[in-house]
C-alpha positions in Angstrom: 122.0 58.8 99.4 119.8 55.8 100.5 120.5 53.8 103.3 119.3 50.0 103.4 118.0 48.2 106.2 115.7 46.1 106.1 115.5 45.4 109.7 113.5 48.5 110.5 109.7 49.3 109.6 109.6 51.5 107.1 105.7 51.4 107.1 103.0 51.8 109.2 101.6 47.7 109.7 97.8 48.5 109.2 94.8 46.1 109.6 95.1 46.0 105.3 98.0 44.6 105.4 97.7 42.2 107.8 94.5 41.1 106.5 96.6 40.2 102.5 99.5 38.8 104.8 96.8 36.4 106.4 94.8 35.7 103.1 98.5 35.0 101.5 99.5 32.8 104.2 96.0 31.0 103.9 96.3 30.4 100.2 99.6 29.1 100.8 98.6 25.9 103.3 95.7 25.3 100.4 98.0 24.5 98.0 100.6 22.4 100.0 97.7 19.7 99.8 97.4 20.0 96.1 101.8 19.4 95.6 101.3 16.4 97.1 97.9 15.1 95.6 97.8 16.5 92.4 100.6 16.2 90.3 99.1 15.7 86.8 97.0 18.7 87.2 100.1 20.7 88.7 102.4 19.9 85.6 99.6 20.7 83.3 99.1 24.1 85.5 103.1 24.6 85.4 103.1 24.8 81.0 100.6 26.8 80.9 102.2 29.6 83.2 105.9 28.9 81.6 104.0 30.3 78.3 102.0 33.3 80.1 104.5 34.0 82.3 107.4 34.7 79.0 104.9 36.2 76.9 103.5 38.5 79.6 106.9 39.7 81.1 108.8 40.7 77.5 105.1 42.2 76.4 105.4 44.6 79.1 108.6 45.6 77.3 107.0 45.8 73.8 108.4 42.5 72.9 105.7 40.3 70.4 105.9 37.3 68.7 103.3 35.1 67.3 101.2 32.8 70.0 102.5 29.5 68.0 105.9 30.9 67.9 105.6 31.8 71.4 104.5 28.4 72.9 107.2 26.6 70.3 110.2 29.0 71.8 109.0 28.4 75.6 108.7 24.7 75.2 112.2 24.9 72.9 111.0 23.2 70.3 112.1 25.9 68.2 114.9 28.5 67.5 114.6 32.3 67.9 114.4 33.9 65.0 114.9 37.4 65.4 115.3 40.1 68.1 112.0 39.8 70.0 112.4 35.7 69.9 116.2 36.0 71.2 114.8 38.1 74.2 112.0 35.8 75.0 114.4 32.7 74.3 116.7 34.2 76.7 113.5 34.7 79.5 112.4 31.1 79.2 116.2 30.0 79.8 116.1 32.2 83.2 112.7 31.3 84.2 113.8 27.5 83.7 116.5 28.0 86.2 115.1 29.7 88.7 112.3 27.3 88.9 114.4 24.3 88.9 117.6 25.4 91.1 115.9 28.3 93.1 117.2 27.0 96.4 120.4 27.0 95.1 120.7 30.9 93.9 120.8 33.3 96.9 120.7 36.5 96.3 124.0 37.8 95.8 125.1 40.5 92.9 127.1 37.7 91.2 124.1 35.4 90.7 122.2 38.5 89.4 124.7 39.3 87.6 124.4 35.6 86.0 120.6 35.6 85.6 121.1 39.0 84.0 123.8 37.4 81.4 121.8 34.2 80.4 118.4 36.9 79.9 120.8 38.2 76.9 122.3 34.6 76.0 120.8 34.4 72.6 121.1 38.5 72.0 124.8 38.9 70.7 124.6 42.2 73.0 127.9 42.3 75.3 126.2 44.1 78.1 124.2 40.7 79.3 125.9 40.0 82.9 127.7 43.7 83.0 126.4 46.9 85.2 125.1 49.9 83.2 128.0 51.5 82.0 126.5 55.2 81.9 123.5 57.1 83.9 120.1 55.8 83.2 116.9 57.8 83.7 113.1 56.8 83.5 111.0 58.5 81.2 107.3 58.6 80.7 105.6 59.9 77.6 102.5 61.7 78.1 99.2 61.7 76.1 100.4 64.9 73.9 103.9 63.2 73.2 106.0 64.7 75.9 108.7 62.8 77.1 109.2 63.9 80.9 111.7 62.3 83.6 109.9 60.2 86.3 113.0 59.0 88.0 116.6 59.1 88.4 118.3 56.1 89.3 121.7 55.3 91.4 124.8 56.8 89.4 126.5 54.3 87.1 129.3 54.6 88.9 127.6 53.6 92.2 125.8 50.9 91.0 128.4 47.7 92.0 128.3 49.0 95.8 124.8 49.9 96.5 123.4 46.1 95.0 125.9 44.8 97.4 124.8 46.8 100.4 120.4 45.9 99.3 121.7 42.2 98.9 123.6 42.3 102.5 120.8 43.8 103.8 117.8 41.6 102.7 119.9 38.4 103.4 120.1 39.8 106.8 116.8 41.0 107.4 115.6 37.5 106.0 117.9 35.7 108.2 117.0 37.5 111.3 113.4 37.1 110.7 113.2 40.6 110.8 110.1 41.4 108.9 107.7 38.9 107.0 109.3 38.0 103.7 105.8 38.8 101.9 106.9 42.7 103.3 110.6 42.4 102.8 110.3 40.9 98.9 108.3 44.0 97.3 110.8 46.2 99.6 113.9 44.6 97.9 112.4 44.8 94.8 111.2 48.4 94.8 114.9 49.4 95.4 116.3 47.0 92.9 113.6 49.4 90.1 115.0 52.7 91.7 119.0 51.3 91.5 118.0 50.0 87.8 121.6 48.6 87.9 121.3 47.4 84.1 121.4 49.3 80.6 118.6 47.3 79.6 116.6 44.0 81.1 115.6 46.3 84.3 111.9 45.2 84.3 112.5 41.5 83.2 114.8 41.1 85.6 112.7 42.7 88.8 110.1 40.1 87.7 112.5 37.0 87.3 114.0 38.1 90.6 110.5 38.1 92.6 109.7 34.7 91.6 113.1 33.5 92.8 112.7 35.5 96.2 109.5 34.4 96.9 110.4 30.7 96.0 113.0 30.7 98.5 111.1 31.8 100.8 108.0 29.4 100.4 105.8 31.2 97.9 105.6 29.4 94.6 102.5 29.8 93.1 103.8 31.9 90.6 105.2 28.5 89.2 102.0 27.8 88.5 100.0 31.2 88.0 101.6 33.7 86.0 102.9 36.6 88.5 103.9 38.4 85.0 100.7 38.1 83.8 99.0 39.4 86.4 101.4 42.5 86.2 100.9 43.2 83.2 97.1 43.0 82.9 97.3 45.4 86.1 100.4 47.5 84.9 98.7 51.2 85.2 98.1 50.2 88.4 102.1 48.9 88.8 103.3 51.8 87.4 101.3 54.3 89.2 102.5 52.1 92.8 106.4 52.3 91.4 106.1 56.3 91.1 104.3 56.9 94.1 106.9 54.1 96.3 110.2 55.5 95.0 109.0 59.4 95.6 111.9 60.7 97.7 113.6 57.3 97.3 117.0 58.8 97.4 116.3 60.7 100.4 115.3 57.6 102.3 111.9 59.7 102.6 110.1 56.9 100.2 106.9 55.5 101.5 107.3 51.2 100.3 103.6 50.8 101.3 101.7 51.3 98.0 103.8 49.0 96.2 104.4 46.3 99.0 100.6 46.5 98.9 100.1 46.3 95.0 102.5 43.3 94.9 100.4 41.5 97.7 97.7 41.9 95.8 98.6 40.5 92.8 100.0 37.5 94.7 96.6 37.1 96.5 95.2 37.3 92.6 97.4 34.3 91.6 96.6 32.0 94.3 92.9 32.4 94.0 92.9 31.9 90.5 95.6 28.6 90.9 92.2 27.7 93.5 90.2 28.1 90.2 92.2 26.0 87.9 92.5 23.4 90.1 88.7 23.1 90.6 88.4 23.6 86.9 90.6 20.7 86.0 89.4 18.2 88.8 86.3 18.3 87.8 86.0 14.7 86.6 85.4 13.5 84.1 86.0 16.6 81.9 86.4 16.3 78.2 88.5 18.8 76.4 85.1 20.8 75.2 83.8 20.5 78.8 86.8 22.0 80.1 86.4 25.3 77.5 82.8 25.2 78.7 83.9 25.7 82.3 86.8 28.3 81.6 84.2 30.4 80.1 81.5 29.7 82.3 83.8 31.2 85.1 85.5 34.1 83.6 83.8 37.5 84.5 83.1 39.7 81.4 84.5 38.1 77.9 87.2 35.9 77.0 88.5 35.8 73.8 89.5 32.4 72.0 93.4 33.1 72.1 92.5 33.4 76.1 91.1 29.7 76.1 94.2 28.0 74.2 96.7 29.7 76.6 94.6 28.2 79.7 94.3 24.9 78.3 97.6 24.3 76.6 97.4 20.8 75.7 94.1 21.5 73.7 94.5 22.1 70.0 93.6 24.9 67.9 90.9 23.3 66.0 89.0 21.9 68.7 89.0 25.0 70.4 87.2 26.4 67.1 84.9 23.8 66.6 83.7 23.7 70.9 83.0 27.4 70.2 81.4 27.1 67.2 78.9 24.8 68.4 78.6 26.7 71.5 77.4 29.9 69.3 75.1 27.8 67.6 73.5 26.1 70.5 72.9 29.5 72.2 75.3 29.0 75.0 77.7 31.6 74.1 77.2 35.1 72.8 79.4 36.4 70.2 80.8 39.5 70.4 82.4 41.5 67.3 84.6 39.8 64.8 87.8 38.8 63.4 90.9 39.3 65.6 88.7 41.5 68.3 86.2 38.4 68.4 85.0 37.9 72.3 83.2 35.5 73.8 80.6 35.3 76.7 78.6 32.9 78.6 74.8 33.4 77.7 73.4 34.1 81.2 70.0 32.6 80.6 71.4 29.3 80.2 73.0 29.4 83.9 
C-alpha cells in the first residue's frame, strides 16, 4: 500500500530541476510588479483565462459547447442548457471560488469534498461531493480499438482514509518547509490521479485543485494564463508523464520526477506567455485591429481566428473579421485553407 510523506525526497534534485524552480521563481517576482501597476490589463488578462481555462479543462473530458455559448456560461450571462453546459457551468462556479477565497480553502478532504459537489451543482447527479462508491480503473483505447487497463486506483473502500493521510501529509510537509511547494504541488497531485477518489470529475478536479495549491502558496498566474489550456494543448505529453509517474505507485516504487517536471514546465509556459500579453497589451496606444496585428505577429506557426477572439475577449466578432480581411488583402497575412480549418499567418516578408 502507499505510504505518504512528503517530507522525504522522493527524487533525485538535478541541475533541470533546479534550473525550472529558478526560472519559476524568476517569473514570479516579474509579475508582482505588474499586480500592483497594471490593473486594467490584469482584469482584461483575468476574462480571458476564466473562458480558456473552462473550456480547456471539460474539453479534455470531451465536454463541447459552442464558443458564444461558452464565453455567455463563464461570464453567467446565460443558463446551461444541456449536459455538457451543466458540467462547464458547474467548473466556472468552482473556478470562481477558488480564485476569490483561495486563502480561505486548505486542503482538507471536506473542502474537496465541497469543490467536488459545487463541480456537479447544476448536474442533478447525487454523486457531486460523495467518494466513488465502487472500484474505478483507467483505461486507454489503443489505435486498433483495444481497450487495455493503464492503472488501478486505491479501493473504493479505502478511499476516505488514504485522502486524509495525502492531505495530513502535504499540510505538513508544506508547513515544515519541507520541500519547495513547486516540488510538493505536482507530488500531491500525482497521488490525488492514482487515488482517483471520485466516480467521475477526477481530471477536473486535479486541475481545479492545482490552481488552488499553487495560489496558496504564491503562484497565481494561472489566474491569468490558462494552466488548463496549456494541459490540454500538451496532453500526450501529460498523459504519457501520469503513466510513467504512477508506475509502481502502489508499491511506493513510483518515480514523481517526470510529472513534477511536466507540470513545471507548463507553469514556466504560462508565465512567459502572461510576459507576452502584458507586452502585447501595453503597447500604447493600441487599437483593437493593432492589437490582432500584434497577437499574430507573435504567435509561432498559424493562428486561427477563433484563437484571436479568445485572446482578446472584449473585441467583437465582426471586427475581428473585417482586421483579417483587410490584412489578407493588404498582403500582411497569408491565408491558409478554408472554412472552419481556415489559419492564419504573418507574411514574413513584411517583418
Amino acid at each position: 500500500m502507499h505510504k505518504f510523506d512528503y517530507k522525504e525526497f522522493k527524487f533525485p534534485i538535478d541541475n533541470e530541476l533546479l534550473e525550472m524552480v529558478a526560472v519559476i521563481q524568476e517569473h514570479k517576482g516579474e509579475q508582482n510588479l505588474y499586480l500592483n501597476t497594471q490593473a486594467d490589463t490584469l482584469t482584461a488578462l483575468l476574462e480571458i483565462a476564466k473562458i480558456q481555462s473552462a473550456e480547456a479543462s471539460n474539453r479534455i473530458e470531451g465536454i463541447y459547447t459552442s464558443d458564444e455559448r461558452l464565453k455567455q456560461l463563464v461570464l453567467d450571462k446565460t443558463n446551461p442548457q444541456n449536459r455538457s453546459e451543466r458540467e462547464i457551468a458547474g467548473y466556472r462556479n468552482v473556478l470562481k471560488t477558488i480564485h476569490e477565497n483561495y486563502k480561505y480553502i486548505p486542503l482538507k478532504p471536506s473542502y474537496v469534498l465541497q469543490l467536488h459537489k459545487d463541480l456537479y451543482s447544476y448536474s442533478g447527479k447525487d454523486y457531486g461531493g460523495k467518494y466513488k462508491t465502487g472500484d474505478n480503473v483507467i483505461e486507454q483505447e489503443t489505435e486498433n480499438g483495444e481497450i487495455i487497463i493503464r492503472f488501478k486506483p486505491v479501493k473504493a473502500w479505502m478511499t476516505s482514509d488514504v485522502m486524509n493521510e495525502a492531505c495530513v501529509s502535504f499540510n505538513q510537509a508544506i508547513e515544515q518547509q519541507a520541500l519547495n511547494p513547486l516540488l510538493l504541488i505536482p507530488m500531491f497531485i500525482l497521488d490525488f490521479l492514482c487515488i482517483h477518489p471520485f466516480n467521475d470529475g477526477n481530471g477536473r478536479m486535479s486541475r481545479l485543485l492545482t490552481l488552488l495549491l499553487l495560489y496558496r502558496s504564491g503562484y497565481n498566474v494561472g489566474k491569468y494564463v490558462s494552466i488548463e489550456k496549456k494541459i490540454e494543448q500538451t496532453k500526450e505529453m501529460y498523459y504519457d508523464a501520469l503513466l510513467q509517474s504512477s508506475h509502481g505507485w502502489h508499491e511506493n516504487a513510483n518515480d514523481y520526477l517526470p510529472f513534477v517536471k511536466y507540470m513545471l514546465g507548463v507553469l514556466i509556459g504560462a508565465y512567459r506567455e502572461f510576459n507576452d500579453r502584458v507586452q502585447i497589451w501595453n503597447k500604447k496606444p493600441l487599437t483593437k485591429p493593432q492589437r490582432i496585428i500584434e497577437i499574430i505577429k507573435n504567435k509561432l506557426g498559424t493562428v486561427t481566428k477563433s484563437e484571436i477572439k479568445k485572446q482578446c475577449a472584449d473585441i467583437s466578432e465582426i471586427t475581428v473579421q473585417r482586421t483579417l480581411a483587410e490584412l489578407v488583402e493588404n498582403g500582411d497575412i497569408l491565408k491558409i485553407g478554408g472554412g472552419r480549418y481556415t489559419k492564419y499567418v504573418w507574411n514574413s516578408e513584411r517583418r
